[in-house]
Structure formats: structure tokens, C-alpha cells
N, C-alpha and C positions, 0 to 999 in steps of 0.2 A: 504913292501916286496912283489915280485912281482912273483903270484904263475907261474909255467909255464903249471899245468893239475888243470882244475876243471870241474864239473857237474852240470848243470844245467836243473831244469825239474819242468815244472809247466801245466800240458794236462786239468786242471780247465778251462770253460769258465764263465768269466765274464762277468753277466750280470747287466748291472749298470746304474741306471737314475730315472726320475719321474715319470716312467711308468713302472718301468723294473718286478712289479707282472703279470702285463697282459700279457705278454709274455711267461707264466710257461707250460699253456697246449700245446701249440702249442713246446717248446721243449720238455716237455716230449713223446709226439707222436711223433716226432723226433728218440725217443729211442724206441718207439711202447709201448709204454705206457698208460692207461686208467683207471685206475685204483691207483690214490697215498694215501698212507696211510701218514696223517702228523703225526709229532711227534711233541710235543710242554709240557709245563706247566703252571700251574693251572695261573700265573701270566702274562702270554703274551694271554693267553683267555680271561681272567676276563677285562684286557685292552683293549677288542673287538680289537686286531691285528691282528685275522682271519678274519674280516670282507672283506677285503680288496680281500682276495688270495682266499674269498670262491666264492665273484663276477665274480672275473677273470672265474671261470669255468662256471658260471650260462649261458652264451651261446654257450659252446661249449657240444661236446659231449663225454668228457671225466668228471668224476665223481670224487668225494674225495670219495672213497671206507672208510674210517674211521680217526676219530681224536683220538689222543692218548693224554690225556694231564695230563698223571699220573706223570710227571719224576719230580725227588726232587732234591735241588740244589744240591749235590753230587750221581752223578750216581753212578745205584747198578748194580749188576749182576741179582739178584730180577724184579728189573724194566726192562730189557733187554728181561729177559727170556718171562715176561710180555708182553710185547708191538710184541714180535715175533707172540705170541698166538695170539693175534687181529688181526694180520696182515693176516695170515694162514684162521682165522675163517672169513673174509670179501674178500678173494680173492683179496687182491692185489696186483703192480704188479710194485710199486716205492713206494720212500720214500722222504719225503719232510720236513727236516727238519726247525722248525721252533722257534728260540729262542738263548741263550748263549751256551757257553764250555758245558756246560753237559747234556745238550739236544742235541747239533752236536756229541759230544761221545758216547750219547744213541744210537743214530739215526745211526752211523758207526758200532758200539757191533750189534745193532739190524740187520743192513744189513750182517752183518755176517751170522747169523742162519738163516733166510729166504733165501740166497742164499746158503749155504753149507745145509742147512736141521738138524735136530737134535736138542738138547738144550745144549750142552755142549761148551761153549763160551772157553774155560783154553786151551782146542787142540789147539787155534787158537794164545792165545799169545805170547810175543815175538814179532822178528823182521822176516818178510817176511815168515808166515808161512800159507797165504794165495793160494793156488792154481788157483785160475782164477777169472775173472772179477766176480763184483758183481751186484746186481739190479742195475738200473736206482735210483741216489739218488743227491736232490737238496738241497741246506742249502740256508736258506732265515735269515743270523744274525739280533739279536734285539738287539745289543751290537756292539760295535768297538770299539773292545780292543784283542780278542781270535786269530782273525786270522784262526780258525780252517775249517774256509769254503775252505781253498788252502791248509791244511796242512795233509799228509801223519798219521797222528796219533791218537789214540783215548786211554782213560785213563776211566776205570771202576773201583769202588773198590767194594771189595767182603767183607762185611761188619763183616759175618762168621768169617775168617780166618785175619781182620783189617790190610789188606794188597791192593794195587792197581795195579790193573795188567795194564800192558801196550800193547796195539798192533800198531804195524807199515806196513804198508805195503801201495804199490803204489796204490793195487786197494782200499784204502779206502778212498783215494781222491774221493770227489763229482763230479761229471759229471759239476753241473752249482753248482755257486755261486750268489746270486740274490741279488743285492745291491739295495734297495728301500730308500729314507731318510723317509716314509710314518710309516718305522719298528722300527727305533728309538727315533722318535718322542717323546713318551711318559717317555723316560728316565729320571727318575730323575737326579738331580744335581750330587750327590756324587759318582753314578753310571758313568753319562757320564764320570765326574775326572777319576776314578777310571780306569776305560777301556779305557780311553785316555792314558794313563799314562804305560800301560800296552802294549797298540801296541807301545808307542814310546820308550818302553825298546826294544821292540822286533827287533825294527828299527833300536836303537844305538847301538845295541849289534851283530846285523847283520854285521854292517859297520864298530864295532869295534874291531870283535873278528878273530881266526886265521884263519878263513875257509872263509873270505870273498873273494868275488870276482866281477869283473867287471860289472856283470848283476846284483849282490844280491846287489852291492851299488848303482845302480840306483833306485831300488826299494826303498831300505831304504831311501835311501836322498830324495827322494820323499814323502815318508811318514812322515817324521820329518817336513818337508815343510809345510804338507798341514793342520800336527797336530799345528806345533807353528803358525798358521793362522789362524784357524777354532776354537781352542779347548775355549778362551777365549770368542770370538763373540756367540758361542754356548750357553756359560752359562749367557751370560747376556739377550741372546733371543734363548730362548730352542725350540720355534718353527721354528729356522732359517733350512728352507729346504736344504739350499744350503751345505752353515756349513756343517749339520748332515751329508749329501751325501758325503761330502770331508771327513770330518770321518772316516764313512765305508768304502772308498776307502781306506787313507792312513791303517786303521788296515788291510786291505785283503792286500796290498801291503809289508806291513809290515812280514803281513804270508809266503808271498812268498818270502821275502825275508831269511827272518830265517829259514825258510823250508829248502834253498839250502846254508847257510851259518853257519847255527847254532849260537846255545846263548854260553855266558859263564857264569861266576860266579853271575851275579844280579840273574838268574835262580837257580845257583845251594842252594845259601842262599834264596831266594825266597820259592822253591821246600822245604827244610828244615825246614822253618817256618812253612811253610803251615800245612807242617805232623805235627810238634809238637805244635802248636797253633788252629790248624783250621783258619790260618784267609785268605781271597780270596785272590788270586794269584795276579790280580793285585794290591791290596794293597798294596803285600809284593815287588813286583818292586818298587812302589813307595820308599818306606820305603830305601832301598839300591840303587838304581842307583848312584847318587852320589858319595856316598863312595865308591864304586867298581871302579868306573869312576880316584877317586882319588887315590886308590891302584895301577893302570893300567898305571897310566900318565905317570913313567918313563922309561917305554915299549913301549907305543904304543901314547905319548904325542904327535906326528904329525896327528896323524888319529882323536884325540879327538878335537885338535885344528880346524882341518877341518870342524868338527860339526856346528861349531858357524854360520861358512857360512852359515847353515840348519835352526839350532834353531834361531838367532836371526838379518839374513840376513845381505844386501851386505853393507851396512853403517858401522853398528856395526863391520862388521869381518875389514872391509876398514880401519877403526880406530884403532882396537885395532893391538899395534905393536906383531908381530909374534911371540915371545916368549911367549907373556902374554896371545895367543887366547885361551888355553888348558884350562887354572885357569879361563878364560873367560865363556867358555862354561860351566865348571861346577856351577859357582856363577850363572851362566845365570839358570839351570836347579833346584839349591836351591831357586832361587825367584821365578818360576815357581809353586814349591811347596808351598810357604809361600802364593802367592796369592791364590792357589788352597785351601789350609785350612782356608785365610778368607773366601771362597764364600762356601764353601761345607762342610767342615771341618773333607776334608779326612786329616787323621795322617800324620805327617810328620820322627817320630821316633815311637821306642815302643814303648816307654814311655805314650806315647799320644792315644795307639791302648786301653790301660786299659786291655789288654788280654794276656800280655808276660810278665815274671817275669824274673828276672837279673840270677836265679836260672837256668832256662828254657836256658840260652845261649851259654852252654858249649855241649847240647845236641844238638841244633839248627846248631852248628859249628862240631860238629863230622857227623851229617850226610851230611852237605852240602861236605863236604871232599869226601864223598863216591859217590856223584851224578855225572852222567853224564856228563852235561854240563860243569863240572869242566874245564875239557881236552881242553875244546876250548878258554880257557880264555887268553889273550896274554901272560900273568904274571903268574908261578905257585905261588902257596900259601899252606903253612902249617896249619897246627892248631893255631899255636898262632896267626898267620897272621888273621886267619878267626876269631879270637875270640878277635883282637884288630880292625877290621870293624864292628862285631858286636856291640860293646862299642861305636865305634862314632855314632852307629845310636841308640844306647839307649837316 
């Protein structure tokens, strides 16, 4: 379907290579900056991966004004309001984040109130309810899978009230995105799966959902590329430089691609498990792609077929005849899974998560119905519909 108005917008610069930490003070002085306060956690310290960003400054004459490295794997409104105070009490004057999804969420909540002033973070959310640029703020990922270093959004929850507030707006895209393979280095196995798995939903959901378009599937087919390349060499040599680098590209490409495309339904049951399970976001991609993949196919079965060209290149798609490419890619993206569970032994169903009960799935299906991302799915779907995908992935 061939849209005739879309938007496209990505003012992030990427900066990306085997060098790309050393280049941090020299743009933040760029923005008149002297002053960055990082934001990070107790887990990307303890792995000495400031080591790296605090040399970068040791000859210039711009300073790390303070490290923050209080943030716990689900951002609070607590830790926000937190990390403003440090920032206010050491005079500084950017923000550098440093780590996954809830430390780049912190790090955006946080540039909120140090640039609006106050402590009341609730004014601000919602969609576009920022009034004007904010600090100077760089996201340095230790993951690629998030995306969130290009992505307009940030998600806090307010643990009080056991509710998550959302904010959107232009100005809470980062200034620079810093792609190092120096930052993921130290990933564990099931982690790298995990956050692989998570940018390439991002990717096929971009390229497969109704708001795609001409630039957002450049990105994405890009990203599927360099994940069905990289993601395998990765785990079998976790110090592969190169690999890692291709990584964090295809997830930041990934972000921009879903950023101006939007997800559908692997998000919206994703987004649902998540709240009534707790279990990480990209797991819960993992766990549905497929099956959504398979819901979708006789909507949108030309666009999935095209995939295979991505996931399993020009031989594979050259043989397989044209009808069969769609059931191709999806069988392609189920043995993707099966070897990712020998080597790591990320789940492949819930069954295997040990953390979802069959009880739990009627709950998991009424609220993925309510979510957002529903709306961009090729294919609508009802209740029973979401609660007979949820069964094939039991």
C-alpha cells in the first residue's frame, strides 16, 4: 500500500565507531557545555565502563561535574527527582547518559526538571507537553536492543500510584547518540539475545506495520541485515568489536526506524505481559514475534515475505518460490529462536519464562486490546483473536 503523506524526523546525531567516546567533550562544548553530569547504574560502574568516557575528559578542559549511578532496573519518579538534586547541587550543565532503557528514561524525566526547574515531573506528561528545548543530553547505550538513544519517548513509573507515566515530546530526543562496541563489550550472552531480539522486533514491525514508509524501511531492512549477520558471530565471540558495533547500529537504526513508523501488536502483547508479569520487554518480543508475524500474513503476507530477503539473504529468498517466502521467514525467525535458547537460554514460549500462568492470560489479552500500538497493526484483532496468539505462544 502505497502511502501518498508521511513524516519523517530524526535531528539525533550519530556518533558511531572505535573511537566515538573520545569525541564526547569536544561536542558537548559544541552546545557550550562544561560541566556533564552522567547518569548511569550500579551495574555499568561496577563493570569499570566509565573508565573509558572518564579518560576521554582527563585532557580536556571540560569536567564530569557528578556520576549518578543510583537508577534501578525500573525507573522511579523517586530516582528522577533524586538525580535532579545532584545535578542542581554540583552545577551542571548536561546530561550524559550512560547505560539501558531506564537509565536513557531516567536521564530524559531527569532533563526535564533541571531544564523546566521545580520537582513536579506529572505537569510534564503526556504527549507534547514540553514547552522548549532542553539541556545539552548524550545517551552512550550499553545494550542494543532499546533504541531509545533516537527515540522521542521516555516511560517512568510512579511506584505510589503502580502506574507508568509516559512522556513524549521532540525535545526529549538526545542531541548525540555515541555508538562505542567498547560499551557492550561486557554483555552477557542472554542479554546480548535478548536486546538483539528486541531491536529486530523493532525493525520488522517497522517495515511491517501500517505507518511504514519509504525512509522508515530503509532503516529497518538495514537493521534486520546487520542483526541476522552480527547477532550469531557475536555469541560465539562476545569480544567481536566489529559484530558488537554492527549491533548498536542496526538497534539505533532500528529506533529510528520505529520512531517514524511505529510498532504493532508484538508491542501491544509485549507492553501487556510486561505490566502483568514483570518480565523485560525484550524477552516479551521474543516470546510473540512469530505468532503476530503469523496472525498478520494474510494482510500483509507480501511485506513479510520480503523480509526473508533481510533475515536470511539473497540465495535463500532466490530459492524459495514466492508464495512460500512469508511461511519462510517466519520458520526462518522460529529457528533463530531455537538456536538462541541452545546458546543462552532465552524462553522461547511462557511456558519456559517459569513466570506466567495460563490463568494470567486472559488479563495479559484484555489489556494488550487497550494499548496503543494495537492501531498500527496491519490486521485488527479482538479478544479472542489475542487470547488464541496468546495460547500458541504458551
Amino acid at each position: 500500500m502505497t502511502k501518498s503523506y508521511y513524516e519523517f524526523f530524526c535531528p539525533v546525531k550519530v556518533i558511531a565507531g572505535h573511537a566515538a567516546l573520545e569525541h564526547i567533550p569536544f561536542e558537548l562544548s559544541t552546545l557550550g557545555a562544561k560541566r556533564p553530569m552522567i547518569i548511569t547504574d550500579k551495574g555499568v560502574r561496577s563493570n569499570n565502563l566509565l573508565a573509558p568516557i572518564e579518560t576521554a575528559f582527563e585532557s580536556t578542559d571540560t569536567n564530569i561535574g557528578y556520576i549518578f549511578d543510583d537508577v534501578p532496573p525500573d525507573s522511579s519518579l523517586e530516582t528522577v527527582q533524586k538525580a535532579a538534586q545532584f545535578y542542581r547541587e554540583n552545577n551542571c550543565d548536561a546530561i550524559i547518559a550512560v547505560g539501558g532503557g531506564s537509565v536513557i528514561d531516567t536521564s530524559k524525566a531527569t532533563n526535564i526538571l533541571v531544564s523546566e526547574g521545580g520537582n513536579d515531573l506529572l505537569k510534564y506528561s503526556g504527549a507534547h507537553n514540553l514547552p522548549k528545548p532542553l539541556k545539552p543530553f548524550f545517551v552512550i547505550p550499553t545494550t542494543s536492543g532499546t533504541g531509545s538513544e533516537v527515540t522521542m519517548v521516555a516511560v517512568v513509573s510512579d511506584p505510589v500510584k503502580n502506574v507508568k507515566l509516559a512522556f513524549a515530546s521532540y525535545y526529549l530526543m538526545p542531541h548525540a547518540a555515541i555508538l562505542d562496541p567498547r560499551m557492550t563489550q561486557t554483555l552477557p550472552p542472554h542479554l546480548t539475545a535478548m536486546t538483539a531480539m528486541d531491536a529486530l522486533t523493532h525493525a520488522i514491525e517497522a517495515y511491517s506495520c501500517m505507518a511504514a514508509n519509504p525512509i522508515s524501511d530503509a532503516y529497518a531492512t538495514a537493521a534486520i541485515q546487520k542483526i541476522s549477520k552480527n547477532l550469531f558471530n557475536v555469541l560465539d565471540n562476545p569480544s567481536d568489536a566489529e559484530g558488537r558495533l554492527e549491533l548498536a547500529q542496526a538497534s539505533t537504526m532500528a529506533g529510528i526506524a520505529f520512531s517514524n513508523s511505529m510498532v504493532g501488536l508484538v508491542h501491544s502483547l509485549g507492553h501487556a505481559l510486561g505490566a502483568v508479569a514483570h518480565l523485560p520487554h525484550g524477552l516479551c518480543m521474543n516470546l510473540f514475534l512469530p505468532y503476530v508475524l503469523e496472525y498478520n500474513k494474510d494482510v500483509n503476507g507480501d511485506k513479510i515475505a520480503e523480509l526473508l530477503l533481510h533475515l536470511s539473504g539473497a540465495d535463500v529468498y532466490a530459492q524459495t518460490p514466492a508464495h512460500l517466502r512469508a511461511e519462510k521467514t517466519i520458520s526462518g525467525i522460529l529457528a533463530m529462536r531455537d538456536r538462541l535458547y541452545a546458546l543462552t537460554k532465552l524462553p522461547r514460549n511462557l511456558r519456559e519464562t517459569a513466570k506466567v500462568s495460563e490463568a494470567q492470560l486472559d488479563e495479559v489479552a484484555e489489556k494488550a486490546l487497550n494499548d496503543g500500538s494495537i492501531i498500527y497493526n496491519p490486521k485488527e484483532a479482538n479478544l479472542e483473536e489475542l487470547k488464541t496468539i496468546l495460547k500458541k505462544a504458551w
